[in-house]
N, CA, C and O of each residue as an XYZ file, in Angstrom:
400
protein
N      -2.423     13.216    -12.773
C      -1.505     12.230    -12.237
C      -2.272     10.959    -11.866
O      -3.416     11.147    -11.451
N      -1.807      9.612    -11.950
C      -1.912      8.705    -11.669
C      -2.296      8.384    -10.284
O      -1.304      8.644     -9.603
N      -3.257      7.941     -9.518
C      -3.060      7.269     -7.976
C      -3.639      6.115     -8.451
O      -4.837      5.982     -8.704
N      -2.463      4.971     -8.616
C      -2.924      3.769     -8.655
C      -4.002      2.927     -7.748
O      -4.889      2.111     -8.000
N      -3.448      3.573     -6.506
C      -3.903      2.593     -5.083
C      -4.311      3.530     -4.060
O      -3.741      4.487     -3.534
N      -5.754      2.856     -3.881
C      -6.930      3.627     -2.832
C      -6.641      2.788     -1.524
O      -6.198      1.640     -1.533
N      -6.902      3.399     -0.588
C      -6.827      2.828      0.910
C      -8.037      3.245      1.570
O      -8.357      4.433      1.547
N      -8.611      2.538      2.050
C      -9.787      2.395      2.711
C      -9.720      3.064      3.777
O      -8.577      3.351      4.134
N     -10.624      3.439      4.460
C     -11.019      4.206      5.346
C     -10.008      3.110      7.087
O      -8.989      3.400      7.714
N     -11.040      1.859      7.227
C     -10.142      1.468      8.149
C      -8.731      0.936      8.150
O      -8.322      0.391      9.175
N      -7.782      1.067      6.867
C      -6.714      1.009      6.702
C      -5.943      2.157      6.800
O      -4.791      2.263      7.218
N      -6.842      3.171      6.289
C      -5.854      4.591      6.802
C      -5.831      4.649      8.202
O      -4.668      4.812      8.571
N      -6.717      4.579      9.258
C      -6.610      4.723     10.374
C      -5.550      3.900     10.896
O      -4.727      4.343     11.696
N      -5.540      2.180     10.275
C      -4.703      1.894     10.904
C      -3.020      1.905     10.528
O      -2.155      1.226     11.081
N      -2.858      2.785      9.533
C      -1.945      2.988      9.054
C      -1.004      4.144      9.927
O       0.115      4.116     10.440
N      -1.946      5.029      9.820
C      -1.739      6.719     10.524
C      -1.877      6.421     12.058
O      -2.025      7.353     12.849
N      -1.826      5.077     12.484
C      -1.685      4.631     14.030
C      -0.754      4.092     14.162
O      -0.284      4.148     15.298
N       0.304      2.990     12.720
C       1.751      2.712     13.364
C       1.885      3.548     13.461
O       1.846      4.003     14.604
N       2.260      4.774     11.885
C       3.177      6.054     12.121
C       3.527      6.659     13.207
O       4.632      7.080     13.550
N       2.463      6.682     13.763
C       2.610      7.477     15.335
C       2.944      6.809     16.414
O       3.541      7.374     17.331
N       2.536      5.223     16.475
C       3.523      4.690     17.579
C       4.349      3.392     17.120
O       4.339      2.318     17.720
N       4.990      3.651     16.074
C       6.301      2.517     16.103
C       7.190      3.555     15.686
O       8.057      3.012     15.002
N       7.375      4.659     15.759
C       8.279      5.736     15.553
C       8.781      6.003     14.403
O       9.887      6.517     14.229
N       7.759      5.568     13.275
C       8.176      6.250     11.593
C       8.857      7.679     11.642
O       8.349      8.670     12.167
N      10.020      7.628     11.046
C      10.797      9.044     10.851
C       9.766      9.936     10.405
O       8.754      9.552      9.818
N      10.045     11.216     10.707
C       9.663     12.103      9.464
C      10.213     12.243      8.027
O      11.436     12.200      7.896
N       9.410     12.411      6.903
C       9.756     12.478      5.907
C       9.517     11.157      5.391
O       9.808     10.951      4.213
N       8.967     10.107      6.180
C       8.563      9.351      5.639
C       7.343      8.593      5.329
O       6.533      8.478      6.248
N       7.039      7.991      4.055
C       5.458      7.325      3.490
C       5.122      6.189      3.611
O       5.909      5.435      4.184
N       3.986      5.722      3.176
C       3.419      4.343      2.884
C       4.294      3.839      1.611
O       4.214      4.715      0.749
N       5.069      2.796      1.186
C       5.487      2.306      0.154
C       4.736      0.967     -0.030
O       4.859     -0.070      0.621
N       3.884      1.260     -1.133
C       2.774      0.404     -1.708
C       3.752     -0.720     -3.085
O       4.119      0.089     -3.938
N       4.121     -1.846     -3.410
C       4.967     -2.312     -3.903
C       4.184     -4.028     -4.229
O       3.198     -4.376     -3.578
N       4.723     -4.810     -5.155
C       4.804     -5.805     -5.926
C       5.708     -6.896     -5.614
O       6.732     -6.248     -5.828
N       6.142     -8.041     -5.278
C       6.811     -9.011     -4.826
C       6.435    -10.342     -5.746
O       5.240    -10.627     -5.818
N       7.336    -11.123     -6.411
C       7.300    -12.297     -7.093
C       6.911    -12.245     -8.397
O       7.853    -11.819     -9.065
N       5.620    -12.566     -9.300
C       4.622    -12.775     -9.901
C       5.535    -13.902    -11.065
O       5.591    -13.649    -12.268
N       6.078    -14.914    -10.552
C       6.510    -15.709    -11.138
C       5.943    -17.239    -10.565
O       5.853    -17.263     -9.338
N       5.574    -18.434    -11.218
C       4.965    -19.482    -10.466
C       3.383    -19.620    -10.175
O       2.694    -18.604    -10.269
N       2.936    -20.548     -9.910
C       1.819    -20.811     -9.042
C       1.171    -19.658     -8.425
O       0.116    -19.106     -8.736
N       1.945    -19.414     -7.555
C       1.628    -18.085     -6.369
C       1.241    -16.911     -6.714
O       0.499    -16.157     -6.084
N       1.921    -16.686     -8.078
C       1.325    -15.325     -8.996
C       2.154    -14.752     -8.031
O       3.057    -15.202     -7.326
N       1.373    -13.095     -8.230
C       1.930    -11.807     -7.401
C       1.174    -10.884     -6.749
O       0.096    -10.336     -6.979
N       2.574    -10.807     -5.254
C       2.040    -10.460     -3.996
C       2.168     -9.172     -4.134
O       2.779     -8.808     -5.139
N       1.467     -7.748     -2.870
C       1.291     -7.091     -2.849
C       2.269     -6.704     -1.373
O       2.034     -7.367     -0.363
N       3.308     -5.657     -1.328
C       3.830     -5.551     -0.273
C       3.661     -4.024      0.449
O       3.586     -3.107     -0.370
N       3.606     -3.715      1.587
C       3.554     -2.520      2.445
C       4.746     -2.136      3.218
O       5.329     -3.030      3.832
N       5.098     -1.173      3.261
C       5.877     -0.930      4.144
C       6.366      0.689      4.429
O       5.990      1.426      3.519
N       6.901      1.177      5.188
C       7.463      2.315      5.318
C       8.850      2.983      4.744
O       9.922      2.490      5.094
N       8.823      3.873      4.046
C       9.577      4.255      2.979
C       9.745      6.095      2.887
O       8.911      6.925      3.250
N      11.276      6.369      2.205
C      11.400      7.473      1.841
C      10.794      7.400      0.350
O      10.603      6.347     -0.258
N      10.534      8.648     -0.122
C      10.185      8.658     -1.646
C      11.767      8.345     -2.156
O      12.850      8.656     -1.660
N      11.453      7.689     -3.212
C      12.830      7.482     -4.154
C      12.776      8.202     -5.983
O      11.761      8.666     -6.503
N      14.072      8.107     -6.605
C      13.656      8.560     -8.060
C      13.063      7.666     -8.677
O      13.746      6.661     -8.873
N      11.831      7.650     -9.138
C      11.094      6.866    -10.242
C      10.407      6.818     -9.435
O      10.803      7.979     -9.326
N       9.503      6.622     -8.441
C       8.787      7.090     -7.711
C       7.545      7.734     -8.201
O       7.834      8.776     -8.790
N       5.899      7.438     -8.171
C       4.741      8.206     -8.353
C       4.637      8.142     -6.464
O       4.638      7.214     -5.656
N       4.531     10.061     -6.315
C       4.102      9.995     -4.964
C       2.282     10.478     -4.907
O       1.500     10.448     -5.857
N       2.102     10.739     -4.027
C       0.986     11.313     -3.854
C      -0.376     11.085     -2.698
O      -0.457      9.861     -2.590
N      -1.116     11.524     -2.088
C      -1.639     11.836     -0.770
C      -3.113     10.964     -0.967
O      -3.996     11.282     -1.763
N      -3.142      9.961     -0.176
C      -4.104      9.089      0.095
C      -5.140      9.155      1.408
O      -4.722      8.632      2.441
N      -6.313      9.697      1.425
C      -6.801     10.026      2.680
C      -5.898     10.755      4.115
O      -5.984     10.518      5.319
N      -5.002     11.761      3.291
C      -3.958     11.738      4.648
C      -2.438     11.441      4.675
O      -1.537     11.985      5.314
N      -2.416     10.129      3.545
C      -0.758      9.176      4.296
C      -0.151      9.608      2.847
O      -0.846      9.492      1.838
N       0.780      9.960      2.810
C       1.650      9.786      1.525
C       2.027      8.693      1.401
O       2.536      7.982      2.267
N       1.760      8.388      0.037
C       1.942      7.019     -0.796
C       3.540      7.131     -1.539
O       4.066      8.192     -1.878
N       4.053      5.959     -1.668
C       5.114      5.678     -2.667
C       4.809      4.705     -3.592
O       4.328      3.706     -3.057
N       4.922      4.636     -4.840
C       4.988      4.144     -5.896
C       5.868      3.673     -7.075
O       6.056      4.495     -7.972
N       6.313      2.706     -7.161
C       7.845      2.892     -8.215
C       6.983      2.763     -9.751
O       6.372      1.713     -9.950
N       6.961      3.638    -10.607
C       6.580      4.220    -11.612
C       6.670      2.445    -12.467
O       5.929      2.096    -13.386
N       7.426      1.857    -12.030
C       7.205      0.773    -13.614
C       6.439     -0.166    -12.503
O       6.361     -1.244    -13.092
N       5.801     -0.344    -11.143
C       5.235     -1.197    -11.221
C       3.680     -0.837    -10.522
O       3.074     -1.299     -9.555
N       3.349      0.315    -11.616
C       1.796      1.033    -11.377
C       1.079     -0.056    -12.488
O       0.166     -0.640    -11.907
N       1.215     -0.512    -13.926
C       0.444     -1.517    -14.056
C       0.051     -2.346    -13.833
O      -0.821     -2.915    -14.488
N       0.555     -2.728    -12.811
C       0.284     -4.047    -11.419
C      -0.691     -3.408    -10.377
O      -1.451     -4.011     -9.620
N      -0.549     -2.354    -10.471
C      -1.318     -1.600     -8.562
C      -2.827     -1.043     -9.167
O      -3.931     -0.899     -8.642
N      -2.432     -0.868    -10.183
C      -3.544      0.391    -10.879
C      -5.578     -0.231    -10.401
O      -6.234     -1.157    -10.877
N      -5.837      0.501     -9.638
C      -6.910     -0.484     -8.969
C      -6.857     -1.277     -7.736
O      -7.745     -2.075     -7.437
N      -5.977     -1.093     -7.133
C      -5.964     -1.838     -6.077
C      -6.550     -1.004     -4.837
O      -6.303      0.191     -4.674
N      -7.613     -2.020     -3.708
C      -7.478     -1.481     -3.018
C      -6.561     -2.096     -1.739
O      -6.151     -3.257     -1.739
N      -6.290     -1.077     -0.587
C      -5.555     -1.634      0.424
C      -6.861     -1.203      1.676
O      -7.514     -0.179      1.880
N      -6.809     -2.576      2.334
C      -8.049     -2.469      3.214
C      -7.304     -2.848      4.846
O      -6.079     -2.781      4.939
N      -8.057     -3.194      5.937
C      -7.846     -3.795      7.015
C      -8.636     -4.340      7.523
O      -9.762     -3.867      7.370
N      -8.511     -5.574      8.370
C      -9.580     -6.519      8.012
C      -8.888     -7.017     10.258
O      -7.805     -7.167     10.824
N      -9.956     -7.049     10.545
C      -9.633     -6.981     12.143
C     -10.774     -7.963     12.622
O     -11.926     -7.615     12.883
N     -10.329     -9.090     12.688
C     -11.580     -9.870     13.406
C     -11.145    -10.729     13.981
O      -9.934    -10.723     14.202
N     -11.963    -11.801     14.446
C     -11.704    -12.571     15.380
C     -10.739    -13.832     14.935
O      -9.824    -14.376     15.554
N     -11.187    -14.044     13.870
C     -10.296    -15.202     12.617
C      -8.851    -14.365     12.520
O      -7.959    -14.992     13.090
N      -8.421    -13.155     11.961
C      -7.617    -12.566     11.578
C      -7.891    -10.850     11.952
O      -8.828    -10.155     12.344
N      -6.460    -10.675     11.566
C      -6.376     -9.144     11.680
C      -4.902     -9.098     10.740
O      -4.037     -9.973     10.704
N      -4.921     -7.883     10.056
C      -4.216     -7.463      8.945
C      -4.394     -6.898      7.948
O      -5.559     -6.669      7.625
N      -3.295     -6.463      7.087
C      -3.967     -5.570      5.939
C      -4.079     -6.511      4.954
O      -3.377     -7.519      4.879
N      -5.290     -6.079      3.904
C      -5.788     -6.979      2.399
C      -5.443     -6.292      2.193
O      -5.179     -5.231      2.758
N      -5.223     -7.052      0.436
C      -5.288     -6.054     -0.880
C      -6.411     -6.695     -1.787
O      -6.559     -7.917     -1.808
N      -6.970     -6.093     -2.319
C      -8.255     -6.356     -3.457
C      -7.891     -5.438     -4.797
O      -7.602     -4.251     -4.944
N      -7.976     -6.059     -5.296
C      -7.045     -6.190     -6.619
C      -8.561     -6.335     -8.094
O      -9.323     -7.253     -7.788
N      -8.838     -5.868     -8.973
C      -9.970     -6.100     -9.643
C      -9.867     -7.603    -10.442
O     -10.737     -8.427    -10.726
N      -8.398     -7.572    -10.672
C      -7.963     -8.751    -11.431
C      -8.119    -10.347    -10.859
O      -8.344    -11.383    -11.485
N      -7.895    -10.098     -9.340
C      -8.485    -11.312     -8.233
C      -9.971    -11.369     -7.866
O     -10.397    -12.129     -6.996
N     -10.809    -10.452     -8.633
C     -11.968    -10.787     -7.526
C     -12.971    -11.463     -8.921
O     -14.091    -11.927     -8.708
């Protein structure tokens, strides 16, 4: 099976720290996802909390279950998802092989 998208060590932590306090249901994953890629801006990388759906690649990332919508793994394939906590910023990256 496919796992498009790796998550870094300090992104799982801080991932598996909303879950537990912004009150993610059970039964529910990381939904790893694609936004725009039309224009200038190209295309963004989106996160969020999600049930698995049909068409869907699921599968277990250091821990977090991942969601995936099956037609937009040639976009993810390689990506990583990181967290980046400093004094400038704090938030999640994505690093992408195709951007660097």
């Amino acid at each position: 099976m496919i796992e498009p998208v790796t998550i870094s060590e300090k992104a799982a932590l801080e991932i598996k720290h909303l879950m537990e306090n912004k009150n993610i249901p059970e039964g529910y994953g990381l939904r790893i996802g694609v936004k725009g890629g039309g224009g200038c801006g190209g295309m963004g990388f989106i996160l969020g909390f999600d049930k698995p759906k049909d068409g869907d690649i699921t599968y277990k990332e250091k821990g977090i279950e991942v969601h995936v919508e099956k037609r937009q793994t040639m976009y993810l394939i390689g990506l990583e998802v990181d967290f980046h906590d400093g004094a400038d910023a704090r938030g999640f990256t994505f690093v992408h092989p195709d951007q660097t």
